[in-house]
N, CA, C and O of each residue as an XYZ file, in Angstrom:
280
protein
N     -34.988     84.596   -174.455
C     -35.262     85.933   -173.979
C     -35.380     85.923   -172.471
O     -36.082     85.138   -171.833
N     -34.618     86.877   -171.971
C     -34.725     87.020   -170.457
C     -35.617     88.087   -170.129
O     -35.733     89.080   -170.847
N     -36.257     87.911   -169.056
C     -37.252     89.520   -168.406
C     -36.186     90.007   -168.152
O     -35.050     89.533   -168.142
N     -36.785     91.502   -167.831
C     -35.610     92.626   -167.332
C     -35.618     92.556   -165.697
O     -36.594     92.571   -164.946
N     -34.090     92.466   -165.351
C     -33.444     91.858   -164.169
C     -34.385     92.892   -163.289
O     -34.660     93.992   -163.768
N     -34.927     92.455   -161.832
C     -35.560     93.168   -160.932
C     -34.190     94.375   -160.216
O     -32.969     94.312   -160.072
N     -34.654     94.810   -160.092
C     -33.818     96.136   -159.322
C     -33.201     95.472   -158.060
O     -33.823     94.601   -157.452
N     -31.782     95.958   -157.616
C     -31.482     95.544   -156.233
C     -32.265     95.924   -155.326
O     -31.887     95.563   -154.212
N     -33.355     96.597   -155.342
C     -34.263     96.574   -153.717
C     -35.437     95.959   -153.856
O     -36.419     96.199   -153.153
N     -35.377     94.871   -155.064
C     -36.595     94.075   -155.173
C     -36.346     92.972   -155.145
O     -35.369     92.566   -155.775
N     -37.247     91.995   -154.311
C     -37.042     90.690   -154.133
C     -38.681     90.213   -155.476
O     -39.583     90.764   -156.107
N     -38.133     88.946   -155.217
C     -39.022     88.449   -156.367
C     -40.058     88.128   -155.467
O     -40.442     87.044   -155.907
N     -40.826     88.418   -154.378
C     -41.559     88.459   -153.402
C     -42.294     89.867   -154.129
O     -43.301     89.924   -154.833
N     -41.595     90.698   -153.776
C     -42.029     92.007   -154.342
C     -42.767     92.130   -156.123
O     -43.784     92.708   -156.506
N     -41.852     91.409   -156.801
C     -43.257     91.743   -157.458
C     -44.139     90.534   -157.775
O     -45.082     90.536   -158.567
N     -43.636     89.345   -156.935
C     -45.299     88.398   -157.439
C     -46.239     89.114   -156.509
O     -47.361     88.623   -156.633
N     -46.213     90.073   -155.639
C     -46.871     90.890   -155.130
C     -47.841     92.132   -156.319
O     -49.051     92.321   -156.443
N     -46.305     92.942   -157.213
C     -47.354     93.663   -158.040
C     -48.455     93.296   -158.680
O     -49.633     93.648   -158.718
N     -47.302     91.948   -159.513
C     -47.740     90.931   -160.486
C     -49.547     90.680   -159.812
O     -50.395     91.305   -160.450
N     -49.838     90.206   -159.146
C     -50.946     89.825   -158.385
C     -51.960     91.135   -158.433
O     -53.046     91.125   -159.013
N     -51.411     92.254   -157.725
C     -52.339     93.502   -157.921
C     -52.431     93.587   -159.249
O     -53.624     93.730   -159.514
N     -52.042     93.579   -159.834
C     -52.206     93.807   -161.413
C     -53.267     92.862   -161.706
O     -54.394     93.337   -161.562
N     -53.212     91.690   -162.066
C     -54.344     90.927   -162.492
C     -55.487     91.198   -162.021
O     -56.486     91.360   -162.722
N     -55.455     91.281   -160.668
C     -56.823     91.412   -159.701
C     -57.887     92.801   -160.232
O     -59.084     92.907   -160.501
N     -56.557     93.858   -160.199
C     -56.990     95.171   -160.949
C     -57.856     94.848   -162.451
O     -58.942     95.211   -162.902
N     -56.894     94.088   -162.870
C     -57.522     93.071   -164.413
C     -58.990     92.889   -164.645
O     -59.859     93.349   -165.385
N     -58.851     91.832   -163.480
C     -60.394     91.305   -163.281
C     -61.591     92.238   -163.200
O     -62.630     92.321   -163.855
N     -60.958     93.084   -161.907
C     -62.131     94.047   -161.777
C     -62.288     95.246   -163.276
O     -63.360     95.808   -163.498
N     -61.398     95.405   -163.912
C     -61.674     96.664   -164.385
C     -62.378     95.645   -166.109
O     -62.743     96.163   -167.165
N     -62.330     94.166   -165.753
C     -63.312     93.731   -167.234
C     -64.393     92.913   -166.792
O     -64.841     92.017   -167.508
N     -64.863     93.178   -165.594
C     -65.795     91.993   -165.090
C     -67.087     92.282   -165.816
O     -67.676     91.259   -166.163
N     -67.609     93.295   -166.099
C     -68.477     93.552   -167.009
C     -68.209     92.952   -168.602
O     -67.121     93.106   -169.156
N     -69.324     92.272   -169.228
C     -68.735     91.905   -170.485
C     -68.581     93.442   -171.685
O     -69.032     94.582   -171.795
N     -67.791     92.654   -172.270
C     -67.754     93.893   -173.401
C     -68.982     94.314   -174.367
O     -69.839     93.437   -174.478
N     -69.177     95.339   -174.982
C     -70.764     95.446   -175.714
C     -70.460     95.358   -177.450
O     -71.242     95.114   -178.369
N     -68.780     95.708   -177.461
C     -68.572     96.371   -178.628
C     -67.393     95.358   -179.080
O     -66.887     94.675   -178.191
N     -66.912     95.217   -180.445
C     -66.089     94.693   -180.998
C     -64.592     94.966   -180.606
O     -63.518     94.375   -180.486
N     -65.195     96.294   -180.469
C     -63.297     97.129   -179.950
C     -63.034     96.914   -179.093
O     -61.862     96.668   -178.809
N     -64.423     96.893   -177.888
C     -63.618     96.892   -176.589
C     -63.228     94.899   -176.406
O     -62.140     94.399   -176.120
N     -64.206     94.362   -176.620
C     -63.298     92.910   -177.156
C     -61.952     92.763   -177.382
O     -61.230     92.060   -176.675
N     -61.535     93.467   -178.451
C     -60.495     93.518   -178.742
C     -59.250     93.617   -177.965
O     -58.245     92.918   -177.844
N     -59.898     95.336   -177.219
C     -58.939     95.710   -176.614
C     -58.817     95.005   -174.846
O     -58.033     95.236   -173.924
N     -59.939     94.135   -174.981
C     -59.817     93.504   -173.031
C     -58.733     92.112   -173.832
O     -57.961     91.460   -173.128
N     -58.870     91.858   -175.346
C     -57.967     90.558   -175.569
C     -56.490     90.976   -175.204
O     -55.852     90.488   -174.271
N     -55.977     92.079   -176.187
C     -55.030     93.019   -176.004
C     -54.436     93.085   -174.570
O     -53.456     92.464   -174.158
N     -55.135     93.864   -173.967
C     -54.720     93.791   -172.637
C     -54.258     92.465   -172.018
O     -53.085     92.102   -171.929
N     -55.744     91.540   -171.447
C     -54.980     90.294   -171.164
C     -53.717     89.797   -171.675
O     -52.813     89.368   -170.958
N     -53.688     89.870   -172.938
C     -52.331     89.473   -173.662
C     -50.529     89.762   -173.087
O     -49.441     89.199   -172.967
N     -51.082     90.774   -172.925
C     -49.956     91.776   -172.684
C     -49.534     91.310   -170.762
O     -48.344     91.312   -170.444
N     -50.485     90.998   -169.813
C     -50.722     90.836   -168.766
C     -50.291     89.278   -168.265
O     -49.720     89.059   -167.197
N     -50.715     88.129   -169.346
C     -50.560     87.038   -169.452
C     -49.158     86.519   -170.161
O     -48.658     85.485   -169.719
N     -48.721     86.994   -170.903
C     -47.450     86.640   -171.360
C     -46.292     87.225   -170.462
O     -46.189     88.352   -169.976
N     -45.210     85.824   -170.359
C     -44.230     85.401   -170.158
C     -43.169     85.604   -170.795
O     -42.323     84.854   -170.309
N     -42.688     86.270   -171.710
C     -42.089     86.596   -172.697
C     -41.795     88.499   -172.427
O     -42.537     89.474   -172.309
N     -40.558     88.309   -172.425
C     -40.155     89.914   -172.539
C     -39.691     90.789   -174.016
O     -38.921     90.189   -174.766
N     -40.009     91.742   -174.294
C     -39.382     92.119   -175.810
C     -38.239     91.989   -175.496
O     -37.719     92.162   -174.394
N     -37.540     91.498   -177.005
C     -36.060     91.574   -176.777
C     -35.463     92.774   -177.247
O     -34.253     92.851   -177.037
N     -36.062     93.838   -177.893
C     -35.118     95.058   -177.812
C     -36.342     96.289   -177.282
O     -37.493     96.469   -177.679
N     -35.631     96.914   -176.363
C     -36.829     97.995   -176.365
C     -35.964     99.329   -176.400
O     -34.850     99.570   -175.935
N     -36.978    100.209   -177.206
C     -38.241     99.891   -177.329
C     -38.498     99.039   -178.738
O     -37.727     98.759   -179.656
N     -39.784     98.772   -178.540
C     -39.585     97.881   -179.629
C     -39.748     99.101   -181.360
O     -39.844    100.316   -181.528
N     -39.701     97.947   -182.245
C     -39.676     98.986   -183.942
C     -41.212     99.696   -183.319
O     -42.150     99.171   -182.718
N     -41.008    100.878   -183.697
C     -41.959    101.912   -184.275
C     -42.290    102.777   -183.237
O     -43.109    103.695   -183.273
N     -41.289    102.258   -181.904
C     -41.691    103.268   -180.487
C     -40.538    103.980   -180.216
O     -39.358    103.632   -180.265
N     -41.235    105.390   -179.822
C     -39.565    106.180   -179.636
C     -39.250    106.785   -178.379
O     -38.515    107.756   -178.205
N     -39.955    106.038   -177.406
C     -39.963    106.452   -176.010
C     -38.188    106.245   -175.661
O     -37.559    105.339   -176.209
N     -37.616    107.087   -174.814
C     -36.368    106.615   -174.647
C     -36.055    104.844   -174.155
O     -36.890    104.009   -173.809
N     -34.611    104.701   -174.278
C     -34.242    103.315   -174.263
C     -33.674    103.276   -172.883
O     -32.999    104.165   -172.366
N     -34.103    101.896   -172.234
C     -33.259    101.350   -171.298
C     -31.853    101.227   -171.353
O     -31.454    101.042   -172.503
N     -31.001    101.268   -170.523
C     -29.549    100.777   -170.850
C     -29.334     99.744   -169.757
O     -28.271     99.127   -169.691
């Protein structure tokens, strides 16, 4: 599985840049521990999604009907 190719006005500078705001955003928005089962859940969820290396290989994926990339 390949990620989806960066745009011609993006260097891969550009987004280990987002990439970076993103986590940081991460940190701050779970630095508090969770109280509840769900929100557990959902800070695992998240990380998950944040931490993986892996791109879907068809999107959208089964059961989403947001329009499709081409």
């Amino acid at each position: 599985m390949k990620p989806f190719p960066l745009s011609p006005r993006e260097t891969h500078g550009d987004d280990d840049t987002r990439t970076g705001r993103l986590l940081d955003a991460a940190d701050v928005a779970f630095e508090r521990e969770q109280t509840t089962p769900l929100g557990e859940h959902f800070e695992a969820v998240v990380m998950e999604g944040l931490l993986t290396d892996r791109s879907v290989p068809v999107y959208p994926p089964a059961g989403h009907t947001f329009p499709r990339r081409d």
